[in-house]
matplotlib code that plots the C-alpha trace (Angstrom):
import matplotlib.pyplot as plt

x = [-15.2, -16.4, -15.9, -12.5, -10.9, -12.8, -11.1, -7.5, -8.7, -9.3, -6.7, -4.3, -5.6, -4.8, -1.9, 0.1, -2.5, -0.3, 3.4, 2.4, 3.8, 0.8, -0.7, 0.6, 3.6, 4.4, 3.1, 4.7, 2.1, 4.2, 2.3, -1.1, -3.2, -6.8, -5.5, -7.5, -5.2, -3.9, -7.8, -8.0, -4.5, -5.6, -8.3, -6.8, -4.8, -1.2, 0.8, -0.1, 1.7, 0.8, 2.8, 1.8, 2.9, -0.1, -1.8, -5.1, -4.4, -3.2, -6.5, -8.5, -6.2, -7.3, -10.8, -10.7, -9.2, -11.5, -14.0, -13.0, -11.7, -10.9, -8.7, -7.0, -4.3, -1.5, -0.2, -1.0, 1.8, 3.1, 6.4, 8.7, 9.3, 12.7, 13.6, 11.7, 11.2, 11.5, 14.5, 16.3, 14.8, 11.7, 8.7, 7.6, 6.0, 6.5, 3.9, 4.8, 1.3, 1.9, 5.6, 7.1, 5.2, 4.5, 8.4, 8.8, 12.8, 14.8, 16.7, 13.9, 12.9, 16.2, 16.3, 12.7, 13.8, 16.7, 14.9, 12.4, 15.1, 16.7, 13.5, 12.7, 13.5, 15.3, 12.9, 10.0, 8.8, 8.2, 5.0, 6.1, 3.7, 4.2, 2.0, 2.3, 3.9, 1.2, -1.8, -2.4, -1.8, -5.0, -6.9, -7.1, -7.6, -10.8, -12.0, -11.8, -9.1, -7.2, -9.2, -7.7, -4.0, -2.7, -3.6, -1.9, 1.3, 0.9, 0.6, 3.6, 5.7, 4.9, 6.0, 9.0, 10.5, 7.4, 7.1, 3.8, 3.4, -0.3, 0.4, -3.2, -6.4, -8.0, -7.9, -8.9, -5.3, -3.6, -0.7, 2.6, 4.2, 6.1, 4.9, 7.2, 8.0, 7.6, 11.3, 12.1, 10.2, 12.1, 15.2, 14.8, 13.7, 16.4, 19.2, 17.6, 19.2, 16.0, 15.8, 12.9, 10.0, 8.0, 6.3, 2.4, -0.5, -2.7, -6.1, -4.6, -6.6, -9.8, -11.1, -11.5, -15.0, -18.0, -20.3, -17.5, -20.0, -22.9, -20.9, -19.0, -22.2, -22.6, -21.1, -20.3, -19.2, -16.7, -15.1, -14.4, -12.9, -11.0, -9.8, -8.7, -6.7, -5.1, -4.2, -2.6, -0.9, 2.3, 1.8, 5.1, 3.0, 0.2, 1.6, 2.4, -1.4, -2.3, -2.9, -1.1, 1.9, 3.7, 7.1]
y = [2.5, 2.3, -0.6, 0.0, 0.4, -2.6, -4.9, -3.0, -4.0, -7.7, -8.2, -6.6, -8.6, -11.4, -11.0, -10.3, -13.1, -15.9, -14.6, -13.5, -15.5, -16.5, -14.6, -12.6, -11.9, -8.5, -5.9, -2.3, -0.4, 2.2, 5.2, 3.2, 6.3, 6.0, 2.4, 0.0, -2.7, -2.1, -2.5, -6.3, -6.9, -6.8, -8.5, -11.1, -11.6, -9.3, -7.1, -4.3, -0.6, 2.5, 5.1, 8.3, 11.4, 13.0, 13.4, 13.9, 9.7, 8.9, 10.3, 8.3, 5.6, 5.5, 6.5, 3.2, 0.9, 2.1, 0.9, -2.9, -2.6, -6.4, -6.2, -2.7, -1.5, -1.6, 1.7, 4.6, 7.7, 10.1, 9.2, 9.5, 5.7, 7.3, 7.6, 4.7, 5.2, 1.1, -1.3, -2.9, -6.7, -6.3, -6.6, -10.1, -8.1, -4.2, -2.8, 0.2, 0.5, 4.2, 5.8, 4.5, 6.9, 9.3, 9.7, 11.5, 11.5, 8.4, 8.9, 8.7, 6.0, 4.7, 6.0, 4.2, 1.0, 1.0, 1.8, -1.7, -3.9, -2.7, -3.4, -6.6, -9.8, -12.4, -14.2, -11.2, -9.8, -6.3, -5.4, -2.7, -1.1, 1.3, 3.2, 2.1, 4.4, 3.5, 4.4, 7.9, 6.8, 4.3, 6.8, 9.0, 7.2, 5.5, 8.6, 11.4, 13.4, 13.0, 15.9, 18.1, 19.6, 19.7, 15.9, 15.4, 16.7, 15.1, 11.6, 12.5, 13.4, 10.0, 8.1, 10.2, 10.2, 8.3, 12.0, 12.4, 16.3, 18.2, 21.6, 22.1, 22.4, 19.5, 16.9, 14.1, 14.8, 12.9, 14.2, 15.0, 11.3, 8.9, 6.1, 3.2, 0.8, -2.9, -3.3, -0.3, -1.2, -4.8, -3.0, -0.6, -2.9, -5.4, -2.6, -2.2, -5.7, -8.4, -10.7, -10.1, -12.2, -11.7, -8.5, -8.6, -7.1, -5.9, -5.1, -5.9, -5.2, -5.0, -2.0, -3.7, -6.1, -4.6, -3.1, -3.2, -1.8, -4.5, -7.3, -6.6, -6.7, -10.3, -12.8, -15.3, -12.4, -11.0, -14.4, -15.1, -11.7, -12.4, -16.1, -14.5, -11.7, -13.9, -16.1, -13.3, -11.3, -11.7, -11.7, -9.3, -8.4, -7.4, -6.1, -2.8, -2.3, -2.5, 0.9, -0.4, -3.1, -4.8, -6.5]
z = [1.8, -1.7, -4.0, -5.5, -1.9, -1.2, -3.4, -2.7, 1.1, 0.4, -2.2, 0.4, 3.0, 1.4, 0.8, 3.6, 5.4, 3.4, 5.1, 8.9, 11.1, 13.4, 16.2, 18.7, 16.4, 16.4, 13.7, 12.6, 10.2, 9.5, 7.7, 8.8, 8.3, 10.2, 11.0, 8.6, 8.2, 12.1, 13.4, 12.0, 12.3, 16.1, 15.8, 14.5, 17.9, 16.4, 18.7, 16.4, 16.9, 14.2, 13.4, 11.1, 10.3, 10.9, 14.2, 12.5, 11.1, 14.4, 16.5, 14.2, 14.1, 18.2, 18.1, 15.5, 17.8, 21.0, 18.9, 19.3, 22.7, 23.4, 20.6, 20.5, 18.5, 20.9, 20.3, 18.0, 17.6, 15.4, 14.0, 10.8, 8.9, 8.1, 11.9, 13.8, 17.4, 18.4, 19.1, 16.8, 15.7, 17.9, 14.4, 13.1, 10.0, 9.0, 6.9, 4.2, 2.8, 2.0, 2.5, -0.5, -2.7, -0.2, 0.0, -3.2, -2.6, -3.2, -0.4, 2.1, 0.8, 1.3, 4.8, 5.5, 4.2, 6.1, 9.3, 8.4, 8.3, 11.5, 13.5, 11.5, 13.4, 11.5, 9.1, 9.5, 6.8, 5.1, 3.1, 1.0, -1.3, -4.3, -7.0, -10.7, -12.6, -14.8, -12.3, -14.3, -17.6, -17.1, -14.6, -17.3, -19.9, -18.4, -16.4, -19.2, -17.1, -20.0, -21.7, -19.1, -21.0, -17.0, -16.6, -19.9, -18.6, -15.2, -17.5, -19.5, -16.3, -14.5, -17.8, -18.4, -14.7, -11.8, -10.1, -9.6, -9.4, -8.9, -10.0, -9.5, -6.7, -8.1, -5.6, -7.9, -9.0, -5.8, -4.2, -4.9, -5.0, -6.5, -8.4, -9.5, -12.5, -10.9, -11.3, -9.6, -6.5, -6.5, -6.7, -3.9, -1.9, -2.8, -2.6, 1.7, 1.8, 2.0, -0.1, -2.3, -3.6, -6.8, -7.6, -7.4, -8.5, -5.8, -7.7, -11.1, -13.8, -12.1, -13.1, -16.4, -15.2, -16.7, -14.4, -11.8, -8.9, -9.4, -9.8, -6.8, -5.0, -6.5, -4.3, -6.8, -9.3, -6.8, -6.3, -10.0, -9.8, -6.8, -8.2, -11.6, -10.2, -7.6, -10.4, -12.5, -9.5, -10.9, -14.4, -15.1, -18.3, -16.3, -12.8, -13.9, -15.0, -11.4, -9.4, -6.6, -6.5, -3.4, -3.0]

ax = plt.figure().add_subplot(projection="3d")
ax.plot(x, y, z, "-o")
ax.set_aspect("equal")
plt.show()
């Protein structure tokens, strides 16, 4: 993992660490992928069940877990976060690190939020995080894509409507997805019927610390960093800046 998904990791981390109820409450990562946050979720002492939509994810989301086996991932399959495949009220937390923008239509994303607050106990809470719809406008602005006419129009789109198309091979692109406006995020949410804390900033503006790769590396550099972006999480003039956002 390479020092921007490091501080997504941590920031992420903590997080969700201030809501969870405590351990063995019972955790839904829905769309964990290769099981990152599911791995120390367990190992922290959670009832911890994965679900992806691809059974490459979900293979390494087990080979993962085998890898602390006194503290497994209780179950790893390959499912749909619009169609759930658990009893109603039976999750302490759900976790939508990835569906929201992966479900490009606003009606999936309907569908999936629907689906976490019928598996949510009462009081649990959802994790649900979205894309800026800023993310590309500041990606290629600071990494020169912007030079590219196809990543001009691929900014313009996101502005104009958060689709996030690739119409090209370059995979430093991303994916077709959709990426939100802070207040759009709230309101989806919202609209699934939870009621809804602030907005926050997951890496925030970051990317701005000079030298970003050596200071991480400095202990006492990457605490400052980790104190000052806690401290401005939910800025609402700065959380749209972020790469990635969570309500």
């Amino acid at each position: 993992m390479d020092n921007w998904g490091q501080i997504e990791f941590v920031r992420t981390k903590s997080i969700i660490g201030r809501h969870l109820a405590k351990p063995p409450a019972v955790v839904l990562d829905i769309g964990g992928a290769a099981g990152r946050y599911s791995c120390w979720l367990a190992r922290e002492g959670y009832e911890v069940h994965l679900v992806d939509p691809v059974p490459l994810h979900v293979d390494q989301a087990k080979k993962a877990s085998n890898q602390q086996p006194e503290k497994p991932i209780v179950s790893c399959r390959v499912g749909d976060a619009r169609q759930l495949e658990f009893d109603n009220e039976i999750a302490d937390a759900v976790l939508l690190m990835g569906p929201l923008y992966h479900l490009v239509d606003e009606q999936a994303r309907k569908r999936c939020l629907a689906e976490a607050n019928r598996v949510l106990k009462v009081g649990g809470h959802v994790f649900a995080v979205g894309i800026s719809k800023f993310a590309s406008t500041i990606d290629g602005l600071e990494s020169g894509y912007f030079l590219d006419p196809v990543f001009q129009e691929i900014m313009k789109g996101d502005l104009e409507t958060g689709h996030h198309r690739n119409p090209s091979n370059n995979p430093a692109y991303f994916m077709d997805t959709f990426f939100h406006h802070p207040d759009e995020l709230k309101s989806e949410v919202a609209s699934a019927g939870f009621d809804v804390r602030p907005v926050v900033a997951i890496e925030g503006i970051s990317y701005l610390m000079k030298d970003f790769d050596q200071n991480w590396a400095i202990d006492e550099n990457r605490a400052f960093l980790l104190e000052i972006i806690n401290k401005v999480e939910s800025e609402p003039s700065l959380i749209g800046a972020s790469p990635h956002i969570m309500c």
